[in-house]
Phi, psi and omega in degrees: 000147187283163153250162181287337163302223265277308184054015217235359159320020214322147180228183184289153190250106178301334202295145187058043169245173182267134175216141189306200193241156194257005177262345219294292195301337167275007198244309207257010174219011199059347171311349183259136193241139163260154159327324197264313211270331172327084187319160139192149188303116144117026178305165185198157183221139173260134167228160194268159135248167196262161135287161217248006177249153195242036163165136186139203186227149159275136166246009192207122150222134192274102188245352190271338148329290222289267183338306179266011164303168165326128152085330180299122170266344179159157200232122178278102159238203177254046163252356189204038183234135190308166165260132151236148186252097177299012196266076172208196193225106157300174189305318170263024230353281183269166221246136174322091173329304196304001143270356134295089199279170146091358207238029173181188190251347187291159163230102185269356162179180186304142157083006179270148170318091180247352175187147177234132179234139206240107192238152172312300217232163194262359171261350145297311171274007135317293180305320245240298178328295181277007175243043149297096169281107125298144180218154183214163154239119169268126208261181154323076210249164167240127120204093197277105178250097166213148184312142170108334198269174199279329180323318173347125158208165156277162200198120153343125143234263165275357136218199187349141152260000170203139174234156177187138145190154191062144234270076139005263165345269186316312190270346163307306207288341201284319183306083167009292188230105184244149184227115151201117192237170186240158194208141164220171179205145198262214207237123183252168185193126190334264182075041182270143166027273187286115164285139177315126201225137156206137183243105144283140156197152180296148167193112165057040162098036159233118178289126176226140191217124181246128197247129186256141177180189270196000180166092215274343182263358171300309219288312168353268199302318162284309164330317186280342181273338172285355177239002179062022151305140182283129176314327172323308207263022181226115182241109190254158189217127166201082188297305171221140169245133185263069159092125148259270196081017176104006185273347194264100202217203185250129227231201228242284227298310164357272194299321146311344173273313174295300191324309175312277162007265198320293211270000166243009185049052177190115202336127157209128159265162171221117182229134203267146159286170151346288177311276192294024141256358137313336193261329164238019178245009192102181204155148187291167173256143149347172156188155175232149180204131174236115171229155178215137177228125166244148175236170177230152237290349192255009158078029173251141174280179186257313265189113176209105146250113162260091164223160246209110171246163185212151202266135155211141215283187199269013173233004179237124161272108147245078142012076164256133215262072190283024170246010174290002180308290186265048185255351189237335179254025147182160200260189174167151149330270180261124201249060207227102159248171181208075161330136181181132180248175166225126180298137143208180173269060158275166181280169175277149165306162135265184150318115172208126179343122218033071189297149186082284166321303148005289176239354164260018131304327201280316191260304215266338178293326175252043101289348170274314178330307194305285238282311151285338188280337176299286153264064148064031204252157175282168186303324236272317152330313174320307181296313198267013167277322196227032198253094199294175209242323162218183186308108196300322114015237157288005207032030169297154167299159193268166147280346171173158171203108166237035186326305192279010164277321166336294186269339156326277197326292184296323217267259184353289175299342157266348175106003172328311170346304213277348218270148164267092211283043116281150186275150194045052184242318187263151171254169177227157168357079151048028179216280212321141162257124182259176149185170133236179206229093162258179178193163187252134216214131163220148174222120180317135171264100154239215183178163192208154197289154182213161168229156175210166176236133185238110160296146135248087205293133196286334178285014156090345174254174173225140159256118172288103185235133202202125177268068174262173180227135180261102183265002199117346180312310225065031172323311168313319171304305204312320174283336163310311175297315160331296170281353183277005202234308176307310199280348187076354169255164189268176188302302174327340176266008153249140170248112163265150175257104179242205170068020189203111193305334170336326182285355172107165184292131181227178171281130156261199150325071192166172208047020145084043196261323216286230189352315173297321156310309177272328138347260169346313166292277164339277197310327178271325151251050185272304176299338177278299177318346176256323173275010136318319198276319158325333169259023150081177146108161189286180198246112174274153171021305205226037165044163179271123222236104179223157214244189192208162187198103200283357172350286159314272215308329183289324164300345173240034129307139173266137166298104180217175190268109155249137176178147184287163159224169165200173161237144198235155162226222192155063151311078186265162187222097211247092193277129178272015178284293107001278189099023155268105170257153163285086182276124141329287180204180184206155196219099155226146192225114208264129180242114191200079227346230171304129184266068263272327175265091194268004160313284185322276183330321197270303191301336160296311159306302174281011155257332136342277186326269196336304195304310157008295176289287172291018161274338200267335188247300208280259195339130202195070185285097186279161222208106152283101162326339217238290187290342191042075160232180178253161191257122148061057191261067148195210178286328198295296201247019159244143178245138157227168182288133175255185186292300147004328201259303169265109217282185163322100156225148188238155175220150200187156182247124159270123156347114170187086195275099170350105192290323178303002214249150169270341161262340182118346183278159193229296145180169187199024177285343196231008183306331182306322184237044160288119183067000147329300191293295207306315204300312170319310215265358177295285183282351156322301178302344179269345175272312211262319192098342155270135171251157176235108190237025157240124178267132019257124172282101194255165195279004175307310199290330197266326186272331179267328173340077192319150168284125193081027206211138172326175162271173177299157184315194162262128184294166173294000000 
């Protein structure tokens, strides 16, 4: 076995064996602390309140009532709340008005941040919250989300907002075979586990904020430019996050808890409800999606239009770029997407697992189906007929592309062989209608420079200190693995430390960005530590330390499409009687490079698969027109997939280790639930002999549908 004086031993190497999360016994005895859960002397709780109007001005807020209930230390708006400054460019660049709280009398929609009321306890600031009186004048609001309308434009989000090449037109009219359908998806929401928690406070001229959230020097860097702090004097700490999913970034409560802090000099958390994170943490946006496809009799295209509209609010631009798909999964003659949002007064959208991607698989994975079952070709051929050699696009080279090993792999293991591609024909007890489904999933592989630090400890162990965040991923395990396999030693002789900016910039959590990143930083200074240590002599008191900064190297890549792939499959069971479907089992099977972790890994997929399920049966947000409020903002009036819901799924890999990468990884957080949803409604359509191009095919839908004919428009 190696030692830590030396580390130059190779021993067996855990990395890519299944090994348990090195956190599992402190999460699973309560012993792992949350944001919400963190003592501190002299805490004080902030609660928010929201508005109850979806456009307008406050012209009142009645605080002296308020003040003199139990326990209120004080109530915050935009007539006394410190300024902050929004005029910079952030990691994501410009920043969401809606964390600026307070700092003015408009209101652009339901549910805005309009007073923090600060109490000994939190149920005091609570009571005080809701017998809080606002009063506003209230305009006129829209937010009517439908295809068509003119207001519409385009707009950058995370890339191109329209790519074209080649005559469209022409090669349509050219065309054998045309699919042009409109496919929607309604407005979804994160909703992890864990409600959004940040406790502040000064201690000796330092903001230090304990946080649950998504990248801790991200919270950092904003906090100081919203508050004109040197990044030095802002210390954010978030050891466990019970689940994000792109909503925990820098959100109302963050900046409002510092605001407190600051003006009563003494520590306040603010944890957000149920309720008010419909309203304030983001959400996927609707989509009206239009694709048209031409083909020629042998199903290669001709022809590839993805364009994709999406809802945002009037003080934000965010993008979800769902026509962006098939800019990386098929090639054509003529090429034209368009990404286009339209303002309403609504909160703004977010990042919400696989932003883009997502729902625009959905439309585009089912318009190839359509596309095949028109020329008589099987899907899985279809694909691979049309499975391009470089970037349809750009026309870089791939770094690996194994999509068709994916659908081989997959194909074998469910039983594809066997399926009889006419629609409604197998039955179950004389009622049930079976079929099935597939679809193709891709997600960018990238990486962004981090820094990290490896101790080598006079007690013969190392410590990793890295400002990554463990979201439920299990990050933590992997960079355990990760450095034990670079130090030559096994995981038990490491320990990582994350979450606490202190530790320096790292990437955060998101775009299935995170672990590869950080990865990438360990690994380069695990290696300058074993060749330290390789030159021998003992480890003093406070051990040898070498730090890493991946930069130069992720900066001196060559340009190519990196990017995970899969295959999704999909069995339902449909009573038309009803209108209830059922998914049976799911099969996906993934090439998303080295897999460092297959424990972790496998459970990233199959909650992606799940989420799946429910983007396809379940997940649904409604908006009252007359309130601009959400319908049903809790567990109650939003479905998510449940245990009840969810059947057999299986997850599985092909070898496909990145070449750029030093370890091989590419990523695999959000990929699971790319084309899920399409692989469902794909086989809805193999069972009933009816598509279905509006998510959630809820059984209303199943039930009104003609036979043998798309569904009804999407209800409102």
């Amino acid at each position: 076995m190696t030692t830590a004086t030396t580390g130059t031993t190779p021993v067996k190497s855990s990395h890519g064996a299944p090994h348990t999360r090195v956190e599992g016994l402190e999460k699973v005895t309560g012993a792992a602390r949350y944001a919400g859960d963190i003592p501190f002397a002299e805490l004080a709780h902030g609660w928010l309140v929201l508005s109850t109007v979806a456009r307008g001005r406050i012209t009142s807020v009645e605080t002296g009532p308020v003040l003199a209930m139990p326990g209120v230390l004080a109530v915050l708006h935009h007539g006394n709340a410190p300024h902050v400054n929004t005029d910079y460019v952030g990691m994501l660049g410009a920043p969401d008005p809606t964390i600026a709280v307070f700092q003015n009398d408009r209101v652009p929609h339901r549910g805005w941040p309009v007073a923090l009321v600060v109490a000994e306890t939190s149920e005091q600031a609570r009571e005080a919250a809701e017998a809080l009186v606002v009063r506003y004048e209230e305009e006129t609001h829209d937010i009517d989300f439908a295809a068509g309308r003119p207001d519409a434009y385009a707009h950058d989000g995370m890339g191109k907002a329209v790519e074209e090449k080649g005559d469209l037109e022409a090669e349509l009219a050219s065309s054998a075979v045309v699919v042009d359908e409109e496919y929607t998806t309604p407005e979804e929401h994160h909703n992890p586990m864990e409600p959004h928690a940040a406790a502040a406070r000064w201690e000796d001229g330092r903001l230090e904020v304990v946080d649950s959230n998504q990248g801790s020097t991200w919270i950092v860097n904003e906090l100081a430019q919203l508050f004109s702090l040197d990044p030095a004097s802002v210390r954010v700490r978030s050891e466990h996050v019970g689940g994000a999913f792109g909503s925990k970034g820098v959100r109302a409560h963050q900046v409002a808890a510092v605001m407190a802090a600051t003006v009563l000099q003494r520590p306040v958390r603010v944890v957000l409800t149920r309720r008010q994170m419909f309203s304030l943490i983001g959400y996927r946006s609707p989509t009206a999606q239009r694709v048209r496809l031409g083909a020629g009799p042998d199903g290669r295209l001709r022809a590839l239009q993805h364009e994709s509209l999406s809802l945002t609010s009037t003080v934000h631009e965010f993008v979800e770029g769902s026509a962006g798909v098939g800019r990386v999964m098929y090639d054509a003659g003529a090429h034209h997407t368009a990404n286009r949002i339209v303002r309403l007064n609504v909160p703004s959208p977010t990042f919400m697992r696989a932003p883009g991607e997502a729902p625009g698989s959905f439309a585009l994975e089912a318009a190839l189906d359509e596309l095949a079952e028109k020329c008589g070709i099987d899907p899985i051929e279809l694909r691979a007929r049309n499975d391009p050699t470089t970037g349809p696009v750009s026309g870089l080279p791939f770094s690996s592309r194994r999509v068709m090993a994916c659908f081989q792999e997959g194909a074998r293991r469910f039983g594809w062989e066997d399926r009889d591609p006419r629609p409604g024909v197998r039955r179950e007890g004389g009622r049930l209608l079976l079929g099935t489904g597939t679809a193709a999933a891709s997600f960018p592989a990238r990486a962004v420079p981090s820094t990290a630090a490896v101790t080598a400890e006079a007690d013969g162990t190392f410590t990793v200190r890295i400002t990554a965040a463990d979201i439920g991923t299990g990050a933590r395990t992997a960079l355990t693995l990760v450095a034990a396999e670079e130090l030559a030693v096994t995981p038990d002789q490491v320990r990582v430390r994350i979450g606490d900016s202190d530790f320096g910039q790292a990437m955060i959590a998101g775009g299935s960005m995170g672990t590869r990143s950080w990865a990438w930083a360990v690994t380069i200074a695990a290696r300058d530590l074993r060749e330290q240590l390789a030159l021998g002599g003992s480890i003093p008191p406070e051990g040898i330390t070498a730090r890493s900064d991946s930069s130069e190297a992720i900066g001196a890549l060559a340009e190519t499409e990196r990017h995970s792939f899969g295959a999704q499959f999909a069995e339902v069971a449909v009573d038309p009687a009803t209108g209830e479907v059922r998914v049976r089992r799911m099969l996906g099977i993934f090439a998303a490079g080295r897999i460092v972790n297959p424990l972790t890994a496998r459970s990233q997929f199959l909650g992606g698969m799940t989420w799946g399920i429910s983007m396809a049966l379940h997940e649904e947000a409604f908006r009252d027109r007359a309130s601009g409020g959400t319908v049903g903002a809790d567990f109650a009036g939003y479905h998510v997939a449940a245990n009840a819901d969810v059947p057999r799924i299986e997850a599985d890999w092909v070898d496909d280790p990145e070449p750029d990468d030093p370890v091989g990884i590419k990523g695999i957080g959000e990929i699971g639930i790319v084309g899920a949803a399409a692989a469902v409604a794909n086989a809805v359509w193999h069972a009933t002999g009816v598509r279905h191009r509006n998510l959630p095919i809820r059984p209303d839908r199943v039930l009104t549908a003609p036979a043998g004919a798309g569904d009804a428009p999407a209800a409102p």
